[in-house]
LOTIZA-620190 format. One line per field, with one value per residue (C-alpha): residue number from 1; x, y, z negated. Coordinates in steps of 0.001 Angstrom, whole numbers. Each point is the difference from the previous one (the first is absolute). Layout:
<atoms>
num NUM;...
X X;...
Y Y;...
Z Z;...
</atoms>
This chain:
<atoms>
num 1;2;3;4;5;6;7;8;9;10;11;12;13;14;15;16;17;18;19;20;21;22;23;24;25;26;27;28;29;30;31;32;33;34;35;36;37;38;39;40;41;42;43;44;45;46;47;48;49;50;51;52;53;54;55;56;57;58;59;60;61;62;63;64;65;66;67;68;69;70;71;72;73;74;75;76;77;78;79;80;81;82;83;84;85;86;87;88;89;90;91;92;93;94;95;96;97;98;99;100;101;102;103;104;105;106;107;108;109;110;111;112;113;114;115;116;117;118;119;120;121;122;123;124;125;126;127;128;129;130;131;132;133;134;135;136;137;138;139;140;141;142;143;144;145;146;147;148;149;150;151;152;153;154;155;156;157;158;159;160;161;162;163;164;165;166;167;168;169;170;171;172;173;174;175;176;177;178;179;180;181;182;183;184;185;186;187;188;189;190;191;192;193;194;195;196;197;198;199;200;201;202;203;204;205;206;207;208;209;210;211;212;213;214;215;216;217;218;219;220;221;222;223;224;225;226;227;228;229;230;231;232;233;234;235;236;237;238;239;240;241;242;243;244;245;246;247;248;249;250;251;252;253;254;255;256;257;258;259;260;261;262;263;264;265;266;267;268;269;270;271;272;273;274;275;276;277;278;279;280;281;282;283;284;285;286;287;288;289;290;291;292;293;294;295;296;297;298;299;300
X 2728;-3780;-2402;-2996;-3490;-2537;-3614;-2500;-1991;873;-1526;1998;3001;1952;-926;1565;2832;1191;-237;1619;2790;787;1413;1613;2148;1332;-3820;-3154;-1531;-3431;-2100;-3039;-2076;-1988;3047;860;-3730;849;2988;-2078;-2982;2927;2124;2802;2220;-2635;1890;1436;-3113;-2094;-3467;382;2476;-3727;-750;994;-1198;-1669;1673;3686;2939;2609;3356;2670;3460;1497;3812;834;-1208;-3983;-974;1549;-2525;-3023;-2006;-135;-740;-3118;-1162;485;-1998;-2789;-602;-579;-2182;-2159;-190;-703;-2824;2061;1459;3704;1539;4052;2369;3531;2387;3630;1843;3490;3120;1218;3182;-2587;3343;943;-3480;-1149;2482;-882;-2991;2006;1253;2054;-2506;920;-1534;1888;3525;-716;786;-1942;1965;-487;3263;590;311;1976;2891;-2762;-226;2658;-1752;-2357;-693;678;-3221;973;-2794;-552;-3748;-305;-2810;-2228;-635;1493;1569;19;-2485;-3207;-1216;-645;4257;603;-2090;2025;3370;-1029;-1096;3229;2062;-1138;951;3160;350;3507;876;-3447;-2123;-2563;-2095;-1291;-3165;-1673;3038;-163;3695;1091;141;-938;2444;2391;-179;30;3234;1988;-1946;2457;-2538;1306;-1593;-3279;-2785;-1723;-3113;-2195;-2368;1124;3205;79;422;2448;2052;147;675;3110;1403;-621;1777;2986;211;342;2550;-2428;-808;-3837;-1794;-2525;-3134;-3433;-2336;-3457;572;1354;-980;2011;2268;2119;2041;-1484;1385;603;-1315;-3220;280;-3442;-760;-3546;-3250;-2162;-2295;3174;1249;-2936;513;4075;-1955;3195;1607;-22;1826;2631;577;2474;-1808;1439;348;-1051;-2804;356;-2845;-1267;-1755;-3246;-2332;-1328;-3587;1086;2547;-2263;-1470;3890;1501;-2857;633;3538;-78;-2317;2407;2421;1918;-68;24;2516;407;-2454;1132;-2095;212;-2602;-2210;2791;604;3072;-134;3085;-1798;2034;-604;-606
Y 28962;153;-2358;99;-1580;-858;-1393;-1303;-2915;-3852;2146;3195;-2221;-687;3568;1540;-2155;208;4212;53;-2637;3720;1640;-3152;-1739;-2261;-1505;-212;-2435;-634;-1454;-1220;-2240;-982;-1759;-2003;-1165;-1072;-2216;-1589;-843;-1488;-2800;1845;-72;-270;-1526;3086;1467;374;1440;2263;1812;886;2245;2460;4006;122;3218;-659;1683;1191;817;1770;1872;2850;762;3520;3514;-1094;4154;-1209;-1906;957;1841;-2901;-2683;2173;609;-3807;-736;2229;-584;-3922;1094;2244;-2726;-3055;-1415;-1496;1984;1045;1981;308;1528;886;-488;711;-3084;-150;-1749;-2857;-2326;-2439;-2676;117;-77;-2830;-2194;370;-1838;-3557;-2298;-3060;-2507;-3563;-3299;-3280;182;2649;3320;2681;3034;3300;794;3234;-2444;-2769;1125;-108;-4313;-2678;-2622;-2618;-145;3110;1341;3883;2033;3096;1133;3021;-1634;-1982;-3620;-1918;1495;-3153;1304;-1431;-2941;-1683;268;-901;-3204;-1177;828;-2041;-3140;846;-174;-3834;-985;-1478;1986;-984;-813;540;1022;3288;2414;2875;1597;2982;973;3537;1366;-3933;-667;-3485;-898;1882;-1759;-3282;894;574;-3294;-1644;-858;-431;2316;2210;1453;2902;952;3220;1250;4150;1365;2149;-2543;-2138;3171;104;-3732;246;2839;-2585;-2873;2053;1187;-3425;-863;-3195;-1134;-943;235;2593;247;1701;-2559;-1398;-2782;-3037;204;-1239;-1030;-2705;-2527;-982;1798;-1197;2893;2424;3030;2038;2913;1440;-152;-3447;1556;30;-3429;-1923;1079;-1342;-3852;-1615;479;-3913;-199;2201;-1045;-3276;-2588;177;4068;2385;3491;2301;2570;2611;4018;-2496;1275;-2281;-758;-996;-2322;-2992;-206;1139;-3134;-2370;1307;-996;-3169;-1267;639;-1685;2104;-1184;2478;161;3092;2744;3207;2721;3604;2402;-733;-1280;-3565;-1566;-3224;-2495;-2885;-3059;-1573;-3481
Z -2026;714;-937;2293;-1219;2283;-1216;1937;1131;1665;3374;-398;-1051;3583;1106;-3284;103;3581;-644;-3096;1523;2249;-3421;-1928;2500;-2641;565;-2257;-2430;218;-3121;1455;-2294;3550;1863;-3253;154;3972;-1214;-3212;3045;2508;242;-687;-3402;-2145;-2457;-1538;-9;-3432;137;-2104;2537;1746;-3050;1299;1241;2976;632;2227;-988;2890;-1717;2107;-961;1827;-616;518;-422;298;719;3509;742;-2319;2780;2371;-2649;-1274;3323;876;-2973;261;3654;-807;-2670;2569;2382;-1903;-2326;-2667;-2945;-391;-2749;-379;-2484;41;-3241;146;-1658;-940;2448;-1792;580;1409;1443;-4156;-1202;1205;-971;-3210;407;1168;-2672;578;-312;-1627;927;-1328;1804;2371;-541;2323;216;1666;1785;-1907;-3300;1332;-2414;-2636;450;-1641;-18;2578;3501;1001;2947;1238;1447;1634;-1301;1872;2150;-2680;2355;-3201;-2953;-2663;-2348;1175;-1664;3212;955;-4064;122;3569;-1673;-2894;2396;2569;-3631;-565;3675;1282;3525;236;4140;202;3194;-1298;1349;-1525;1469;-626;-1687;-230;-1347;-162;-3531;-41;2543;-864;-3322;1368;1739;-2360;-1825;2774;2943;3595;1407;-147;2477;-1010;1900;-301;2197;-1108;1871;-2666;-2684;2180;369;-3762;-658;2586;-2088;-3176;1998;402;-3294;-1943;2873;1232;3326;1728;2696;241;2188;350;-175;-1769;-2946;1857;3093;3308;-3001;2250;-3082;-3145;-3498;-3261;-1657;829;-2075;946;-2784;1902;-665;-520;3178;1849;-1299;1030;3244;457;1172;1347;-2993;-51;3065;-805;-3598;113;-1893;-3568;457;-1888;711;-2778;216;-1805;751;-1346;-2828;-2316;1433;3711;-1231;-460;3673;1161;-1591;1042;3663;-782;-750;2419;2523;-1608;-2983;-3935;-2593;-2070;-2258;-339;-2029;-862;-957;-534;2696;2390;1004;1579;1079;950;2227;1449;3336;-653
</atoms>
């Protein structure tokens, strides 16, 4: 296997890409220290954004693999390359390395643990044999939209944990691979909705759901909205920029429910709580760790 390096600048960055995209089909990865600046300036996820993330080179890295005998091909890519370099301003350099083929569907399974949070027991599916003990909560990691070991996921499992969701009414949204619901499935509830904006993620969750053998309904949609009964439970791991936008939260959250939220680092949980409870929600248990907040707030 080839590994192709492309280096250039936030200008030359598309252009580079799109060519070098000819001679890695698998795709590219682009490390651009410019589009991380775009999402710290937005409105978007800033939340797992640090600064220091903008310290960064201001030269952009295009990395591309080509599987196969590379000689194949090695005219065309150098002519590709050299006739963007003759016909554009901005400045492109690329090297080729020959890397070795590893067992990459063994490999990185090494790098998922079963991850343990009070009863619940998060368990890749390759490990299940691995568990005798707890609430048992099979995944399939292979896409990453939820694999337990965030702190965010940690801190709801710890609130979920301290809940009585028996015959209760929950919805999960934003919830990625469905860990949260999943969880409070097999806590007992009645029944669960899990909403996610990402296909993608759904597709994964669905795999989840039929791998712990639980039931749910499943749809693509934003936070609560068009949400047509009122729930017991609200389990929301996102972002607090996200959060403070789910406003009829109140309306769908039975007086005497429960939201537990979390995705929320430390210095936007203040003005997330106060927004909280002035539309009607009490807090009542705030855990903490590192710089991630979860929060379990009850509609009063």
């Amino acid at each position: 296997m080839i590994k192709i390096t492309c280096k250039t600048n936030h200008d030359g960055a598309e252009i580079v890409a799109d060519a070098l995209y000819e001679f890695s089909r698998s795709g590219v990865t682009i490390l651009d220290k410019e589009d991380v600046a775009e999402l710290w300036n937005s409105t978007l996820v800033f939340d797992y954004l640090e600064e220091d993330v903008l310290n960064r080179p201001e030269e952009v890295s295009i990395v591309g693999y080509y599987e196969g005998d590379f000689s194949e091909i090695s005219d065309d890519f150098e002519k590709t390359m050299q006739r963007i370099k003759d016909n554009s301003d901005f400045p492109l350099i690329y090297e080729t390395e020959e890397v070795g083929e590893s067992n990459w569907t063994e490999d990185w399974k090494k790098f998922y643990e079963i991850i343990k949070v009070s009863d619940f027991r998060v368990v890749p599916v390759w490990k299940k044999d691995e568990v005798t003990d707890g609430t048992v909560i099979l995944i399939n990691p292979g896409s990453a939209f939820g694999t337990g070991e965030h702190e965010s996921t940690r801190l709801c499992l710890s609130l979920l944990a301290e809940l009585d969701v028996k015959e209760k009414i929950v919805i999960d949204t934003g919830c990625g691979s469905g860990i949260l619901g999943i969880a409070a499935l097999k806590k007992g509830a009645k029944s669960v909705l899990f909403r996610d904006i990402d296909e993608s993620a759904l597709n994964n969750l669905r795999e989840n759901i039929k791998l712990n053998g639980v039931g749910g309904t499943v749809e693509c949609a934003s936070l609560l909205e068009g949400v047509p009964f009122q729930a017991d439970v609200v389990l929301a791991n996102i972002t607090a920029d996200i959060l403070s936008r789910m406003t009829n939260a109140n309306d769908v959250v039975k007086k005497g429910g429960y939201i537990i939220m979390s995705g929320i680092i430390d210095k936007y949980a203040p003005d997330l709580i106060s927004l909280y409870e002035k539309s009607g929600f009490h807090l009542e248990k705030e855990l903490r760790d590192g710089i991630w907040v979860g929060l379990l707030m009850k509609r009063v």
